[in-house]
C-alpha positions as CSV (number, residue, x, y, z in Angstrom):
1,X,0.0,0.0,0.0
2,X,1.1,3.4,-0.8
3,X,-0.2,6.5,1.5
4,X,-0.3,9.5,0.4
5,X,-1.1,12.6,2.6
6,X,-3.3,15.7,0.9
7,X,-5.9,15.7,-2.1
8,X,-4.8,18.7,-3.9
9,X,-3.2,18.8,-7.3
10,X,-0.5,17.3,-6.6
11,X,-1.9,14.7,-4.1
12,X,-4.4,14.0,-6.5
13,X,-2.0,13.6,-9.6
14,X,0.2,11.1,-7.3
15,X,-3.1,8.7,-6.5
16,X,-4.0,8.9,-10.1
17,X,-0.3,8.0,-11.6
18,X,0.0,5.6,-9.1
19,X,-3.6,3.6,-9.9
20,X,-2.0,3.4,-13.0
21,X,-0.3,0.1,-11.9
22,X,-2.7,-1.3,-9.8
23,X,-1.5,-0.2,-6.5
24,X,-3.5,-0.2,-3.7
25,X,-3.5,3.6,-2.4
26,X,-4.6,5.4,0.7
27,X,-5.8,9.0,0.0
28,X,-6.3,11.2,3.1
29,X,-7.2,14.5,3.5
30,X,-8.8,16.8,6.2
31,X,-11.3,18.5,3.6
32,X,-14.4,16.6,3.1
33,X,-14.2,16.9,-0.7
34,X,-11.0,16.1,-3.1
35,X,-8.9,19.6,-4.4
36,X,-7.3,20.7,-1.8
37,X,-7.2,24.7,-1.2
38,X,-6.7,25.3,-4.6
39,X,-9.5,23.5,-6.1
40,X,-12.2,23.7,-3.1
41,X,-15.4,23.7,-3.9
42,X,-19.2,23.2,-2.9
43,X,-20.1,21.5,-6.0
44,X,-18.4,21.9,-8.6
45,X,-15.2,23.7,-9.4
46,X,-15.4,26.8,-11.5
47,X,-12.0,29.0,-13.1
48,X,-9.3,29.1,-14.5
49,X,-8.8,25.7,-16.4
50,X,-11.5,24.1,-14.1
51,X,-11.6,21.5,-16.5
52,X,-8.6,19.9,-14.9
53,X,-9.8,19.1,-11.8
54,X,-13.1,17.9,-13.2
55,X,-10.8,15.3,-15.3
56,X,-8.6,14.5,-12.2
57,X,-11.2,14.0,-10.0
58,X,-13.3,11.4,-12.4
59,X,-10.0,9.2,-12.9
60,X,-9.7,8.8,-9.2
61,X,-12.9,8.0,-8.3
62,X,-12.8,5.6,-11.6
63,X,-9.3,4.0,-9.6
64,X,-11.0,0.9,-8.2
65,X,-7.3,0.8,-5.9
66,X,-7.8,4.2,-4.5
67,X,-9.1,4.6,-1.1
68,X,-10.1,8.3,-0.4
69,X,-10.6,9.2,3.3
70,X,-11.7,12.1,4.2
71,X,-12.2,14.3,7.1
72,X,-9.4,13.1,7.9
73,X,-6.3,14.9,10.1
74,X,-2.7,13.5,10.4
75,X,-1.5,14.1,13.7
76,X,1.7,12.3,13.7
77,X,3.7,9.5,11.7
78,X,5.4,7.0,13.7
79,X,8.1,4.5,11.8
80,X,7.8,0.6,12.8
81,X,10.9,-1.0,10.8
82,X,10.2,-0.9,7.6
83,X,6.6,0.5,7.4
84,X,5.1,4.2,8.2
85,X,2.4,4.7,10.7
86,X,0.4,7.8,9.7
87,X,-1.9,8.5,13.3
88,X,-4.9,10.6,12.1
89,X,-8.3,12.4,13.6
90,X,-11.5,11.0,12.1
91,X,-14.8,11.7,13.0
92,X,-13.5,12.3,16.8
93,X,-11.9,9.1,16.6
94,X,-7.9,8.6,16.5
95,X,-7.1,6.1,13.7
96,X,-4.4,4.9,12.1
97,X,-3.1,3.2,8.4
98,X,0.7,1.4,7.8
99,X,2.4,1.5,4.5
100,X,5.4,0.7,3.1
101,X,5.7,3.8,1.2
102,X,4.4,7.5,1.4
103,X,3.6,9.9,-0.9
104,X,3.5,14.0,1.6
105,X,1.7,16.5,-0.7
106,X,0.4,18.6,2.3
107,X,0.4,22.2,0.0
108,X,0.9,25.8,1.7
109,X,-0.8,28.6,3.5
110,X,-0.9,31.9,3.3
111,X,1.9,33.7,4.7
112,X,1.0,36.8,6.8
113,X,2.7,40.0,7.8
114,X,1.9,41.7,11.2
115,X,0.5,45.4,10.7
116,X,-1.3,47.4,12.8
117,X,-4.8,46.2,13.0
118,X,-4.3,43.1,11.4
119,X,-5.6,40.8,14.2
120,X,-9.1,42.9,14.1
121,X,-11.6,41.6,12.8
122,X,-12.4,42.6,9.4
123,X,-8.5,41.3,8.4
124,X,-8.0,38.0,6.9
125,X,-6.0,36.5,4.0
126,X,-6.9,36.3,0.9
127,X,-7.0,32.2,1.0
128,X,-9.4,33.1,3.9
129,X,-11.3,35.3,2.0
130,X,-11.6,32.4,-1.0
131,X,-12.1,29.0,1.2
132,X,-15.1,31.3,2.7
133,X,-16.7,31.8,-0.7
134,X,-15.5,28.5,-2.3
135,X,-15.7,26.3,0.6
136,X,-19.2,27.9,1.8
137,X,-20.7,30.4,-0.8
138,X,-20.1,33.2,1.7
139,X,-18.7,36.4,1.4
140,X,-17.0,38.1,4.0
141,X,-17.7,41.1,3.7
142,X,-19.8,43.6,0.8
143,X,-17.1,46.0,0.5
144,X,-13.4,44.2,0.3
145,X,-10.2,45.8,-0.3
146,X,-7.3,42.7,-2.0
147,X,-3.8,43.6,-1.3
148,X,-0.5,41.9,-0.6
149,X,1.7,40.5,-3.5
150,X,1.7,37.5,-5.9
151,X,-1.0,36.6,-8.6
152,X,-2.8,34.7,-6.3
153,X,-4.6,38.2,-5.5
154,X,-5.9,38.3,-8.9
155,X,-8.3,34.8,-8.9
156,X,-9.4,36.4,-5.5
157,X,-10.4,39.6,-6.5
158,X,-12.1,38.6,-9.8
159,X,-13.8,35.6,-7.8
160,X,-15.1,37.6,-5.0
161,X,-16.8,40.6,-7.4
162,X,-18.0,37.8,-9.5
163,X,-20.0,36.7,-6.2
164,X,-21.7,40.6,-5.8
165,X,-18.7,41.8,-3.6
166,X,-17.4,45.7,-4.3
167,X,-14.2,45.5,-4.6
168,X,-12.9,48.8,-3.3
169,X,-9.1,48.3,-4.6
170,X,-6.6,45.7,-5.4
171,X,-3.2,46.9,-4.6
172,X,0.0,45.2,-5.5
173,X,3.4,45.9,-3.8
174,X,5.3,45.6,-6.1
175,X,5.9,46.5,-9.8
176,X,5.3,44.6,-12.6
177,X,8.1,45.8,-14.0
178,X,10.4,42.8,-12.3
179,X,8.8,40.6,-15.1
180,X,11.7,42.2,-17.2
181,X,14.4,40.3,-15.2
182,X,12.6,36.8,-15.9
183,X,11.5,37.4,-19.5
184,X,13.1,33.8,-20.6
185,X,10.2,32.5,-17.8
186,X,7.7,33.8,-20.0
187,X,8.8,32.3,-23.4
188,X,9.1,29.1,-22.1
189,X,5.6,29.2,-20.4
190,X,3.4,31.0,-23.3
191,X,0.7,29.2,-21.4
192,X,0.6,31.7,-18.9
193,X,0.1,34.6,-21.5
194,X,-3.3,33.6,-21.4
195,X,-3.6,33.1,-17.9
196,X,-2.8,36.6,-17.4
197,X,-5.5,37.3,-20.6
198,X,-8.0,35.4,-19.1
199,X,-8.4,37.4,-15.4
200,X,-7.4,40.3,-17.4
201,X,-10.8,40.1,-18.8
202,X,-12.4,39.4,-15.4
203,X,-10.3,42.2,-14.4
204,X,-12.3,44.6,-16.9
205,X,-15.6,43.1,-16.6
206,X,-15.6,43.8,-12.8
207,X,-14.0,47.3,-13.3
208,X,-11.5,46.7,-11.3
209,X,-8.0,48.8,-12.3
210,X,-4.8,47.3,-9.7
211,X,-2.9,49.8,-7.8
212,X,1.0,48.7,-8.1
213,X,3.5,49.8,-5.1
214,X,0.7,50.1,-2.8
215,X,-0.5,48.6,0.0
216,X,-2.6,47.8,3.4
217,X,-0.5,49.2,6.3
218,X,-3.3,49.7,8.8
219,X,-7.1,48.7,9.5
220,X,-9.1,49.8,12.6
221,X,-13.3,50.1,12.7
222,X,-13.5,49.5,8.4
223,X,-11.0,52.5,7.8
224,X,-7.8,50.9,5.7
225,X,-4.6,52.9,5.2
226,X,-3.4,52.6,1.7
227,X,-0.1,53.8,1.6
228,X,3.3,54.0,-1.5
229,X,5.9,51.6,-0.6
230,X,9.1,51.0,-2.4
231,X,11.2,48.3,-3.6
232,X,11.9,47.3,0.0
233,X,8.0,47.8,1.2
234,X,9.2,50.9,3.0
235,X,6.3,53.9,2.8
236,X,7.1,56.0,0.9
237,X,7.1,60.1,1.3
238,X,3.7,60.2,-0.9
239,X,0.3,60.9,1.0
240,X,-1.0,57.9,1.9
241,X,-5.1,57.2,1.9
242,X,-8.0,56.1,3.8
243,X,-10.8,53.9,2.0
244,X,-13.5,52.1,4.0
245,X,-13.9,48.8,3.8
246,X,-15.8,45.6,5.4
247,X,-12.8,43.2,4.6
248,X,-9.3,43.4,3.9
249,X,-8.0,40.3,2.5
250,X,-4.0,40.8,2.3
251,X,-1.8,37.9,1.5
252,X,2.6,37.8,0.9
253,X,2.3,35.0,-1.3
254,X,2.4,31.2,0.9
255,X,4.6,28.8,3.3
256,X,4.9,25.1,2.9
257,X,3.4,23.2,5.2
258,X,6.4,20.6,6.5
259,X,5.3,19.0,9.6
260,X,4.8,15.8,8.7
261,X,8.2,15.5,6.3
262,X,9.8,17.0,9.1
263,X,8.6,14.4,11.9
264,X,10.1,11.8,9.7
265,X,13.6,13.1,9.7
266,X,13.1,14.6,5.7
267,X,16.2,16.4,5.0
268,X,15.3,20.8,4.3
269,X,16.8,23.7,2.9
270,X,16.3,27.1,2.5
271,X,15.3,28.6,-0.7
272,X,16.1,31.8,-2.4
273,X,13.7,33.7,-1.0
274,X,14.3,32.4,2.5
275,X,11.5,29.7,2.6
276,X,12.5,26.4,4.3
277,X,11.2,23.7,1.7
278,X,12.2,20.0,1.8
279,X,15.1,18.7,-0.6
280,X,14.1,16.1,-3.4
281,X,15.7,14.4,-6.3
282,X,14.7,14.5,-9.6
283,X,12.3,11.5,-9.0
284,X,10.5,13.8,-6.0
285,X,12.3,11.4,-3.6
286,X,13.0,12.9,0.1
287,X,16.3,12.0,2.4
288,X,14.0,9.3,4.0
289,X,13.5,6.0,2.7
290,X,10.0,5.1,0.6
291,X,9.1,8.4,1.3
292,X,8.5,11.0,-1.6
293,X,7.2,14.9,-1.4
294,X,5.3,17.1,-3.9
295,X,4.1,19.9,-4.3
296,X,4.5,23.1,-2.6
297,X,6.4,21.4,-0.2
298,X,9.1,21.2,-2.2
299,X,9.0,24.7,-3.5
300,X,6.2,27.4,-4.1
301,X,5.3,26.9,-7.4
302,X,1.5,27.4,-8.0
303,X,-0.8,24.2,-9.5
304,X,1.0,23.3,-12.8
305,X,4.1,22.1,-11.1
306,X,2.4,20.5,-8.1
307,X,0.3,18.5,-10.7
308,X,3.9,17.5,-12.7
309,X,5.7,16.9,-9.3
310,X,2.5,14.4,-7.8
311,X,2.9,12.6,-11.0
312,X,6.0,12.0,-11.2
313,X,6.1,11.2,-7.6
314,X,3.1,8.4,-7.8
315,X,5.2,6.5,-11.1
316,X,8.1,6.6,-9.0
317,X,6.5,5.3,-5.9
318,X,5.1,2.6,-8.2
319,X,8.4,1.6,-10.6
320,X,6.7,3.1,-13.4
321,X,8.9,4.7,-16.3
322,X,8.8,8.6,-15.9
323,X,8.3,10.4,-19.5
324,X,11.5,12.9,-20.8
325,X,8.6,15.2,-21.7
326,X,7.3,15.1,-18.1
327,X,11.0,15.9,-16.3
328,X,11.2,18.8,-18.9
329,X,8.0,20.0,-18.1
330,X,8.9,20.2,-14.1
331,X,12.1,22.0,-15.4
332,X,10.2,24.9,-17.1
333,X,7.7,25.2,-14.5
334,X,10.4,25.1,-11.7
335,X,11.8,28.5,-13.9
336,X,8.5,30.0,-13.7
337,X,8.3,29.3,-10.0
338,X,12.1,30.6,-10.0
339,X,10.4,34.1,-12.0
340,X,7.5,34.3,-9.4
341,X,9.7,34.7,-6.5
342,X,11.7,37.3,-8.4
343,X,8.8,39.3,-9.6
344,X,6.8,39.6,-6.2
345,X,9.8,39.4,-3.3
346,X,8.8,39.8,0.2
347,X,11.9,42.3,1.6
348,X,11.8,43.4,5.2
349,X,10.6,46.8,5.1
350,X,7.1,45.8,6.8
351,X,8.9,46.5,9.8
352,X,8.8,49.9,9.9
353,X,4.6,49.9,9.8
354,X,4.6,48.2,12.9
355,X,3.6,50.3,16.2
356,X,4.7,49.3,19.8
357,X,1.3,47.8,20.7
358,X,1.2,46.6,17.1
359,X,0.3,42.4,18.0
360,X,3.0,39.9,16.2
361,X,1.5,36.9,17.5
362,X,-1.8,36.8,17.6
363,X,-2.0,33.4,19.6
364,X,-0.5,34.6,22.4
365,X,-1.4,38.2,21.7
366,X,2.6,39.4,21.8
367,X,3.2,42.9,20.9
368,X,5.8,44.5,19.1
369,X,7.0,46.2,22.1
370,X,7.8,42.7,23.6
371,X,9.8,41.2,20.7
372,X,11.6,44.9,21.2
373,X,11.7,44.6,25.0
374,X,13.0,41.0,24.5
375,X,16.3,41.9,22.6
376,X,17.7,45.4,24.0
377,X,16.5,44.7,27.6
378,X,16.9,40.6,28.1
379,X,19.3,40.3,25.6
380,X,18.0,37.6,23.3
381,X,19.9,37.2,20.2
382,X,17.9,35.2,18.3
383,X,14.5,34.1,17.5
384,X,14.3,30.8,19.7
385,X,15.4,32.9,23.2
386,X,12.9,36.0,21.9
387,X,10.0,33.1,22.4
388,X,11.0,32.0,25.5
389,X,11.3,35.2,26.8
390,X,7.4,36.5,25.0
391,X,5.8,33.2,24.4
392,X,5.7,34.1,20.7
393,X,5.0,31.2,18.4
394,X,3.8,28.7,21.1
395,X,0.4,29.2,20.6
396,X,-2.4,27.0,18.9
397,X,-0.9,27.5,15.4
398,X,2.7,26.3,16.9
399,X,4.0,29.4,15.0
400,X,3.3,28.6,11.3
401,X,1.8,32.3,11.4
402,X,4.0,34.2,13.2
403,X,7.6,32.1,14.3
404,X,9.5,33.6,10.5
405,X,8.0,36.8,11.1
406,X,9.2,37.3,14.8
407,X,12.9,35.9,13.5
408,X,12.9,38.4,10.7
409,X,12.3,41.4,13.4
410,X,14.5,40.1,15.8
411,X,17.4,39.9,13.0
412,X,16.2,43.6,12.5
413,X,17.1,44.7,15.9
414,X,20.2,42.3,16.3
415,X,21.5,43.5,12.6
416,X,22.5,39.4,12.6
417,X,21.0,37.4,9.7
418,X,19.0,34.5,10.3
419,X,20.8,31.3,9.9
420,X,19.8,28.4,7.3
421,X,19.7,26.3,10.9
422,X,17.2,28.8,12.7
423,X,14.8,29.0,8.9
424,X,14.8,25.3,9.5
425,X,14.3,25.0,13.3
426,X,11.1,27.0,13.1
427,X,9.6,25.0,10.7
428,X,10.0,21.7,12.9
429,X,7.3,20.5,15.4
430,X,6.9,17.3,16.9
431,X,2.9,16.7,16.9
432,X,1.1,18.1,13.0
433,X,-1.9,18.7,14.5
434,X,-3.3,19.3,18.9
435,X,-4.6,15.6,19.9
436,X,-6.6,15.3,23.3
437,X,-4.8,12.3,25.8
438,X,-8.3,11.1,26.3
439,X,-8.8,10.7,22.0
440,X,-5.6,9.0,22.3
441,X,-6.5,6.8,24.8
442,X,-9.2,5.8,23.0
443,X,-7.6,5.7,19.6
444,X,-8.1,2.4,17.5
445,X,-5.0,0.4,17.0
């Protein structure tokens, strides 16, 4: 049996090149339907190239050797010899399945920057903003302001006015301008010439014109601060304004999810851009043993290249033979991924919008003035002794929110960079998900 954690696209793509010989697979997922974040749905999935998932999902559930459990919440993977344990939450019941082999294609989240007012209500991501409407046919708000950076803004925008929302402005950080350094990621992906054509058009039907170099630096009782930021997302001297809004939905592109490959001892590194994503060969194998990651996981790099990655991944799991075309496929979406994270950098200018009671950690309800307080009065040098000194990042999200965020301000303050070692550290936890004693107790063997 092969298990393979997560039905998104590349989850999904692993189960269905992997039915492919017969294989008896194991797909779980904590969503009650298949797609994962990017494909979530109520009924059916509607966008950009929806037509995909529609095919996807029919040849799984076709796959008379594919097992789809839903519902379903890893907790913890446990090795015994030569098999994998995967403990999961089901229905208020602890479970568990063994396999030889695993397939992790656990996807991202949003990644979030502290401002003031953030932790108000009325602030969410934009991923929040789109699993309400997708997941539930909600809106969150009538009038909803998009900002952040990454294309990801775009499919929210155009999906939420397409529901009856206003969308009051969709601001950009930075300029599209840094295209121009990643042209050669363009010619090699035409395809996503008419991506940009296609919400484009959405774009114009809603009337909605983007604002580039701009951004959400504060939101308090529905009045958001736009202000100019530079290359470095410092405001700039230019008047900033207020607009009133229900919602702002503002999103810095996404972070992997690692748990899992990290309770199992799979080797990480830190990317370019200073994400902590899991090393792979150029058959998606991790450091580990029968153990193989897709996805986002291994690298932000939207659906196309999840879907590449999970196939590849499943035929290797399996023995199958893995197509030339398909490894040179992965090699010019991995450029475009490469593009993405030159065209819409995160740099560390945030800091300056913070404000002493500004919250950083919303779990534990930290303030800025404590992270502060923390370095030039206790003398913590880096991230890990900040925590201990604030509780920061030992809350219910075990610091997938805030933990790169408080070591990026704490590096501020210190003038030290953060090491590959402490990137790694804080994306390391021991227990995936919270687990009552008394549901383990009662957990079936």
């Amino acid at each position: 049996m092969i298990i393979i954690i997560g039905a998104g696209p590349a989850g999904l793509a692993a189960a269905e090149a992997a039915s492919r010989s017969g294989a008896e697979v194991a797909l779980i997922d904590s969503a009650s339907k298949k797609g994962g974040q990017y494909w979530r749905h109520r009924n059916s999935v509607k966008g950009y190239k929806s037509d995909r998932a529609d095919q996807l999902f029919s040849k799984i559930e076709s796959a008379s050797s594919v097992t789809h459990i839903s519902d379903a919440t890893v907790w913890s993977i446990e090795t015994q010899g030569g098999l994998y344990r995967v403990n999961y939450l089901q229905g208020g019941q602890e479970s568990s399945l063994t396999a030889e082999k695993l397939i992790i294609a656990t996807g991202a989240y949003d990644r979030s920057l502290p401002f003031p007012g953030w932790d108000l209500p009325g602030s969410m991501t934009p991923g929040a903003a789109q699993s309400l409407l997708k997941g539930h046919d909600l809106l969150p708000g009538k009038r909803i302001i998009v900002a952040g950076t990454g294309p990801f803004l775009l499919p929210v925008a155009t999906g939420l006015a397409e529901s009856g929302a206003e969308i009051v402005g969709l601001y950009e950080a930075n300029n599209p301008l840094r295209w121009l350094l990643s042209v050669h990621a363009l010619l090699l992906n035409p395809s996503k010439f008419l991506e940009l054509v296609y919400y484009a058009k959405l774009l114009r039907r809603s009337k909605i014109a983007p604002r580039f170099n701009q951004s959400v630096t504060r939101f308090s009782d529905g009045l958001a601060t736009i202000s100019g930021v530079n290359s470095r997302l410092q405001i700039g001297k230019k008047k900033s304004q207020t607009l009133s809004a229900d919602v702002v939905a503002v999103g810095w592109g996404f972070l992997p999810d690692l748990t899992l490959g990290g309770i199992v001892g799979c080797a990480q590194k830190v990317d370019s851009d200073g994400t902590t994503i899991f090393e792979v060969d150029d058959q998606q194998r991790s450091s580990v043993r029968n153990i193989w990651i897709a996805g986002e996981a291994t690298g932000i790099g939207g659906a196309d290249l999840s879907l590449i990655e999970g196939e590849i991944a499943g035929l290797s799991a399996t023995g199958q033979s893995i197509r030339s075309t398909l490894r040179l496929n992965r090699i010019r979406k991995q450029i475009f991924a490469n593009a993405l994270k030159r065209s819409y950098p995160v740099k560390d200018g945030w800091q300056s919008w913070l404000e002493e009671n500004t919250t950083v950690c919303r779990c534990e309800e930290v303030k800025m003035s404590e992270i502060c307080e923390s370095v030039t009065e206790l003398g913590a040098e880096d991230s890990r002794t900040a925590k201990l000194f604030t509780r920061a990042g030992m809350g219910l999200c075990q610091g997938r929110v805030c933990s790169r965020n408080v070591s990026e301000i704490v590096a501020g303050l210190t003038h030290c960079p953060i090491t590959d070692g402490e990137r790694i550290a804080l994306s390391n936890r021991p227990i995936a998900s919270p687990i009552s004693l008394g549901l383990l107790g009662d957990g079936k063997k």
